[in-house]
LUMVEXBA-246383 format. One line per field, with one value per residue (C-alpha): residue number from 1; residue in three letters; x, y, z. Coordinates in nm, 2 decimals. Example, Ala and Ser with C-alpha at 12.3 -4.5 7.8 and 13.67 -1.06 7.14 Angstrom:
2
doro <- c(1;2)
gugu <- c(ALA;SER)
xx <- c(1.23;1.37)
yy <- c(-0.45;-0.11)
zz <- c(0.78;0.71)
***
This chain:
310
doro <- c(1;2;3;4;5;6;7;8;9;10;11;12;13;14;15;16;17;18;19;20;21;22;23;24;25;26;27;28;29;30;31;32;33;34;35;36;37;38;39;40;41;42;43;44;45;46;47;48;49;50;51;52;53;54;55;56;57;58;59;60;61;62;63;64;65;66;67;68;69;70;71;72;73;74;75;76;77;78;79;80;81;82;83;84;85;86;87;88;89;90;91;92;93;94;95;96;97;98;99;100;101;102;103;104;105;106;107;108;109;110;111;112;113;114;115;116;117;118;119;120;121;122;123;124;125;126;127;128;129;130;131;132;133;134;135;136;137;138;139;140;141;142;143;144;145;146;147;148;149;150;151;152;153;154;155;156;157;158;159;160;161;162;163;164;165;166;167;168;169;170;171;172;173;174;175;176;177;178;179;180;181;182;183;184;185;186;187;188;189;190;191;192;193;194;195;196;197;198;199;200;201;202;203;204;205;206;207;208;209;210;211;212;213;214;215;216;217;218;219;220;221;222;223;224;225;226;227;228;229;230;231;232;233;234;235;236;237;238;239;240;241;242;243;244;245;246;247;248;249;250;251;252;253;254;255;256;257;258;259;260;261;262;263;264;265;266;267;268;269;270;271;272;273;274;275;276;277;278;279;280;281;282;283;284;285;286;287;288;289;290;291;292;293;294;295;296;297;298;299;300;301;302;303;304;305;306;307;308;309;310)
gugu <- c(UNK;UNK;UNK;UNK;UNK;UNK;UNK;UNK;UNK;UNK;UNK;UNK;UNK;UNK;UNK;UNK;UNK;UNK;UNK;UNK;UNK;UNK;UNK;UNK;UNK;UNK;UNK;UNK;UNK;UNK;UNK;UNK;UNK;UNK;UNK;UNK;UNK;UNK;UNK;UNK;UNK;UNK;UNK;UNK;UNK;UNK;UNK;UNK;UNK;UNK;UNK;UNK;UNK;UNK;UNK;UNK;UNK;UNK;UNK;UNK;UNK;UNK;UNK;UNK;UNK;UNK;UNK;UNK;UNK;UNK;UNK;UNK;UNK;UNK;UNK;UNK;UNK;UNK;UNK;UNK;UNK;UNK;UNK;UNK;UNK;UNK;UNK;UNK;UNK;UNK;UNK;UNK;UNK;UNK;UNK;UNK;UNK;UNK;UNK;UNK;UNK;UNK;UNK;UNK;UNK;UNK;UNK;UNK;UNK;UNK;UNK;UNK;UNK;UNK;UNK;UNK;UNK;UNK;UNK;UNK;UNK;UNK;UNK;UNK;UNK;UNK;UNK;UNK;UNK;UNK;UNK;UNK;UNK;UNK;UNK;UNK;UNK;UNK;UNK;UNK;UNK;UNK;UNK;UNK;UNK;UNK;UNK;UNK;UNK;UNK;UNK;UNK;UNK;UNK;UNK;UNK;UNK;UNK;UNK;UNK;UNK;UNK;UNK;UNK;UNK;UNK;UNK;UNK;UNK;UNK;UNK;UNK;UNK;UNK;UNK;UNK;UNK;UNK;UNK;UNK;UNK;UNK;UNK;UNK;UNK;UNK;UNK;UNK;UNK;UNK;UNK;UNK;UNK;UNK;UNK;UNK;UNK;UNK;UNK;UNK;UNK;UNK;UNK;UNK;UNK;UNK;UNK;UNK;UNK;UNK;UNK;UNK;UNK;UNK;UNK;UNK;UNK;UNK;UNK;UNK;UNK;UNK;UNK;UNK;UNK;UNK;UNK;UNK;UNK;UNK;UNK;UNK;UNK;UNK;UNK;UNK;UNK;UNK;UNK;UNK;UNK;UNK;UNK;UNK;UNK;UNK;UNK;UNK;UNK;UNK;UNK;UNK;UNK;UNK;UNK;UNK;UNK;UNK;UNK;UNK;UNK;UNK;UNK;UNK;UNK;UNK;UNK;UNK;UNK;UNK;UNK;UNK;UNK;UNK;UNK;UNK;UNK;UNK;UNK;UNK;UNK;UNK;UNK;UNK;UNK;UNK;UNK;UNK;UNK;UNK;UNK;UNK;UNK;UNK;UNK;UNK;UNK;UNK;UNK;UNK;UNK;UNK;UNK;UNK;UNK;UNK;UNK;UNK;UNK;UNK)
xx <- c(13.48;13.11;12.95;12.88;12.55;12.36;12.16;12.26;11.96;11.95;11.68;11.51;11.28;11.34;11.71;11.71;11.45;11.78;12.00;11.75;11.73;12.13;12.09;12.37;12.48;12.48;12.11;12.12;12.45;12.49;12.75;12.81;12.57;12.68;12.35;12.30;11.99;11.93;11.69;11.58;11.27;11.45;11.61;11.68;11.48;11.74;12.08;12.39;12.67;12.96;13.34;13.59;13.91;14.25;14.53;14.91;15.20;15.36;15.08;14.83;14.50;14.25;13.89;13.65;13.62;13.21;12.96;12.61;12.46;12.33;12.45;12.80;12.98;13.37;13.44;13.82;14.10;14.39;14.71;14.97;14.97;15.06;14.88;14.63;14.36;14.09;13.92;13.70;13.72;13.51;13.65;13.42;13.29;13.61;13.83;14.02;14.19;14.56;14.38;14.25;14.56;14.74;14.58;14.54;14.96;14.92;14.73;14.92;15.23;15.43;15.44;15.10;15.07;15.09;14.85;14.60;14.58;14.56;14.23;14.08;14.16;14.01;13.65;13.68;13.87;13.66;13.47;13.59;13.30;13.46;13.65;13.85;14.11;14.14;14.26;14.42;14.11;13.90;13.71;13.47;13.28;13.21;12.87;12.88;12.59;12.74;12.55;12.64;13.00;13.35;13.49;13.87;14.03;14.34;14.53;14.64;14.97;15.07;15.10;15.45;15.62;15.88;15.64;15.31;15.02;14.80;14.51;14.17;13.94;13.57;13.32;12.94;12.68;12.30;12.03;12.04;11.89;11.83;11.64;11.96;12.08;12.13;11.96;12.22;12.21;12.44;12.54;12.80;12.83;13.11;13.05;13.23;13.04;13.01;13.33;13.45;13.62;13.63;13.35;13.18;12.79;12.80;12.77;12.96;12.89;12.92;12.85;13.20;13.02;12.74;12.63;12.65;12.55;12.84;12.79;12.96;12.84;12.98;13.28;13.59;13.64;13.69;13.71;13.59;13.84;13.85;14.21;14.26;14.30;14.46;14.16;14.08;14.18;13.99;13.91;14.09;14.39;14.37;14.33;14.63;14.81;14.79;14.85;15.18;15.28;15.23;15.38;15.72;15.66;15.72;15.36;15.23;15.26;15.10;14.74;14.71;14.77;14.73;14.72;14.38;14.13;13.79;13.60;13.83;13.78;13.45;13.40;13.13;12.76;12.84;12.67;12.77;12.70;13.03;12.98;13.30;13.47;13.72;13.82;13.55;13.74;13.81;13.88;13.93;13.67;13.89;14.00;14.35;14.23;14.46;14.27;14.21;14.33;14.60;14.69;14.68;14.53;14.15;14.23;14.46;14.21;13.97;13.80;13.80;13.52;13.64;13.37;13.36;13.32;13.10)
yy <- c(15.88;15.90;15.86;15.49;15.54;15.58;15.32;15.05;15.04;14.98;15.14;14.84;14.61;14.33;14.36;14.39;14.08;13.86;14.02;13.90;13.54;13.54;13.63;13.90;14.04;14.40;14.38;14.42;14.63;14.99;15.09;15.40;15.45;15.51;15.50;15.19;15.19;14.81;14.83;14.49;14.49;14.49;14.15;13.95;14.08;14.26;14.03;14.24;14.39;14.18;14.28;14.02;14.09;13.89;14.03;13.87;14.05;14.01;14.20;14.48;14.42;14.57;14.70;14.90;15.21;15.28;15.06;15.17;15.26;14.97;14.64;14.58;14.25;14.25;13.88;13.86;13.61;13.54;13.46;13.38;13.31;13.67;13.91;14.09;14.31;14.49;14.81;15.01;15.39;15.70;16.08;16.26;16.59;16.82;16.61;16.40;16.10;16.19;16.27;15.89;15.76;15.93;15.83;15.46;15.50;15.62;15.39;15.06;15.16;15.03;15.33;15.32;15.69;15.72;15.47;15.60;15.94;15.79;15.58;15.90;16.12;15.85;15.85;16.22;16.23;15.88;15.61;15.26;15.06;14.75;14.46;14.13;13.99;13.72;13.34;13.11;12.87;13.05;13.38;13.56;13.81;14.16;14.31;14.67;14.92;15.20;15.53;15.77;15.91;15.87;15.55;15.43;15.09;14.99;14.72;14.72;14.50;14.84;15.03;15.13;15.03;15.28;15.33;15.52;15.26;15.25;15.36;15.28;15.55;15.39;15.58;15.52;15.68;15.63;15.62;15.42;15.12;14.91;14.64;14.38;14.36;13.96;13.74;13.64;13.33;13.53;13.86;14.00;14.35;14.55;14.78;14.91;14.75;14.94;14.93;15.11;14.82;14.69;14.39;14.15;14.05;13.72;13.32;13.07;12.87;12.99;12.79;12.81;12.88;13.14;13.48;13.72;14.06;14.29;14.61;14.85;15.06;15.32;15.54;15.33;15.13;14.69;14.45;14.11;13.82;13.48;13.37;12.95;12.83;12.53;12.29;12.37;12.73;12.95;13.34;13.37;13.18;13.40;13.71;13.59;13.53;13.87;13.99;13.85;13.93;14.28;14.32;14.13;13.84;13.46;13.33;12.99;12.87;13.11;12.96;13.01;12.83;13.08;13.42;13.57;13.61;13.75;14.10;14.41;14.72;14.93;15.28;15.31;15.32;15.13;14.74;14.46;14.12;13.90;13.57;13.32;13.03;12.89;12.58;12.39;12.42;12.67;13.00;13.30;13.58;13.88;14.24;14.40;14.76;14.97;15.14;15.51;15.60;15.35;15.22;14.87;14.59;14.60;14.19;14.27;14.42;14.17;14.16;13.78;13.55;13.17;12.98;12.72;12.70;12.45)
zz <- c(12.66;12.70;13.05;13.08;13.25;12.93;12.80;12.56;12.24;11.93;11.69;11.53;11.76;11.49;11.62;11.95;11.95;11.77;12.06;12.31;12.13;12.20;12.57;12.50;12.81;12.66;12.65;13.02;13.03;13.07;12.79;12.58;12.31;11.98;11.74;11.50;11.30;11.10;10.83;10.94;10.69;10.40;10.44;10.17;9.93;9.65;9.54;9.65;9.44;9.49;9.43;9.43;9.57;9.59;9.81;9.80;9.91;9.52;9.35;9.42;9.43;9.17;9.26;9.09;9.02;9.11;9.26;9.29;9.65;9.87;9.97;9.84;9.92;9.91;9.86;9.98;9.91;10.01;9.76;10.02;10.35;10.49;10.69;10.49;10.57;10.33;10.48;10.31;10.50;10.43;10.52;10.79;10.64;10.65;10.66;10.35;10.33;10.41;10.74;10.75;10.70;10.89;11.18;11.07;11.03;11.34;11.52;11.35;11.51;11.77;12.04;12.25;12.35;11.97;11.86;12.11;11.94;11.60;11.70;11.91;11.60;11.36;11.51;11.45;11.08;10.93;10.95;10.90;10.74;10.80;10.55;10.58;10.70;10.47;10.52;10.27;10.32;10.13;10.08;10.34;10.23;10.43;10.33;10.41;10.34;10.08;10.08;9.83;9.84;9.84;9.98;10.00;10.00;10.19;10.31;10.64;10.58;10.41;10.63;10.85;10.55;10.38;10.11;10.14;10.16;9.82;9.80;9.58;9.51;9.50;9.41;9.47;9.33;9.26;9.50;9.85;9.81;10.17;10.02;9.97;10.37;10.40;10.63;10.91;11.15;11.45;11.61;11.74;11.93;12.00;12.29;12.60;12.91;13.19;13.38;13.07;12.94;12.56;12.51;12.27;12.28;12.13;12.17;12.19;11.88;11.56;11.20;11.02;10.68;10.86;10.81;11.10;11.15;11.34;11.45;11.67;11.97;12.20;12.09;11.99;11.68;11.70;11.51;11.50;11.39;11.52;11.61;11.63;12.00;12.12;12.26;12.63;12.58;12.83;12.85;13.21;13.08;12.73;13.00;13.26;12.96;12.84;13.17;13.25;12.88;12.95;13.29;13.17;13.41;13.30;13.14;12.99;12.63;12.37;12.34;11.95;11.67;11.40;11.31;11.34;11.03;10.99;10.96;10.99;11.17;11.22;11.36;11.58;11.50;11.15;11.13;10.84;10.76;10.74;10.59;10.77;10.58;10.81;10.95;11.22;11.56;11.88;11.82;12.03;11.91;11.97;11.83;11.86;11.77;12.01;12.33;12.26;12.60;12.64;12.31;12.46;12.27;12.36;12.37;12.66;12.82;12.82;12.45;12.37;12.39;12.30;12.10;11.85;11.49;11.37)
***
């Protein structure tokens, strides 16, 4: 892990100003640094590529080939109500994509020594750009920033099965254009604070139909999905919850009401704007990526942040 003395920053004034405006408490934190540059000048001012996806459990889903380099938005769907989850993954330089899968098999398993490895070697062997886990209500869009290269689409609900998981070979090419980065109207940080522990830097109120901008500090991948809470749900009782689960010992009714859904896993120093479309209510903000030094949850470690969809 990286010493947790170093400074939290990110390289844009315009975007730490927005941080500042949402009193995130890793403004003031000490947490690992893992650089994220925002080309917060060019907002708005190109349309974005968009690439329509629809996963189901019954048939594939199609994607194209080649995009040009910029803004692309994967607008995901859901065709059934199973899990589903669109990432789009790039190989570090000398490394390929067995390499990435592998360690995404890895780290979706079930033993945690194991899935710890598979999320340190990840880091190392790729870098998750982010996607969607998609919801029957509608699509949500993940606006990633596509430099030229390589790129690989997966779906997470394929992997551990006894078939290899498929794999989409995107290709993008052209000249990087930042001009199409889309406004957003919240943000949420990933970071670990500095006890060392998994956190989010966000508020408490989202708009159920917003944009926000997501990005990922430090040296371990998250994710950001908003599960459904029943009302009066609080962090401590989400945390004792999690607790007790862990340790075996009796616990309270689960407080969900639904599987989680929203943006998909990032590797660190990566930032995207997610547009939501889910249902006005409590949620739990909160990311199941495995610990790379335990393998346990970071949401059983303390990542969740209730808040409210407006």
């Amino acid at each position: 892990m990286i010493p947790n003395n170093r400074a939290f920053r990110i390289v844009a004034a315009g975007a730490a100003a927005a941080l500042l405006a949402l009193s995130s408490p890793a403004v003031a934190a000490g947490v690992h640094t893992g650089k994220v540059s925002l080309p917060l000048s060019s907002w708005g001012h190109a349309r974005q590529q968009i690439v329509s996806i629809t996963m189901s459990t019954t048939t594939e889903f199609t994607a194209p080939d080649q995009v040009t380099a910029g803004w692309v938005t994967f607008r995901v769907s859901s065709g059934d109500a199973d899990y589903h989850a669109l990432e789009v993954a790039r190989p570090n330089p000398g490394h390929t994509v067995d390499d990435v899968i592998n360690d995404l098999q890895m780290g979706l398993g079930t033993d945690p020594a194991t899935e710890a490895l598979g999320a340190r070697q990840l880091v190392r062997d790729g870098t998750l750009m982010g996607g969607v886990v998609p919801s029957v209500y509608g699509p949500m869009d993940a606006t990633l920033p596509l430099t030229p290269g390589t790129y690989y689409l997966f779906d997470f609900a394929e992997f551990g099965l006894p078939t290899p998981p498929t794999v989409h070979t995107l290709r993008v090419v052209g000249h990087m254009n930042w001009s199409g980065m889309p406004a957003f109207d919240s943000v949420v940080g990933m970071y670990i604070d500095a006890n060392d522990m998994p956190a989010f830097a966000a508020p408490t109120d989202f708009s159920a139909t917003g944009n926000v901008l997501i990005y990922g500090q430090g040296d371990e991948l998250h994710e950001a999905t908003f599960r459904p809470v029943k009302p009066g749900t609080t962090d401590q009782y989400i945390s004792d919850y999690y607790t007790a689960l862990d340790a075996g010992l009796p616990h309270g009714p689960s407080p969900w009401t639904g599987p989680q859904k929203g943006f998909n896993a990032m590797s660190p120093g990566q930032f995207a704007v997610f547009h939501l479309n889910l249902p006005p209510g409590p949620y739990a903000l909160i990311c199941y990526v495995p610990s790379d030094e335990t393998g346990l949850p970071h949401a059983h470690m303390g990542m969740h942040q209730v808040v409210t969809l407006n």
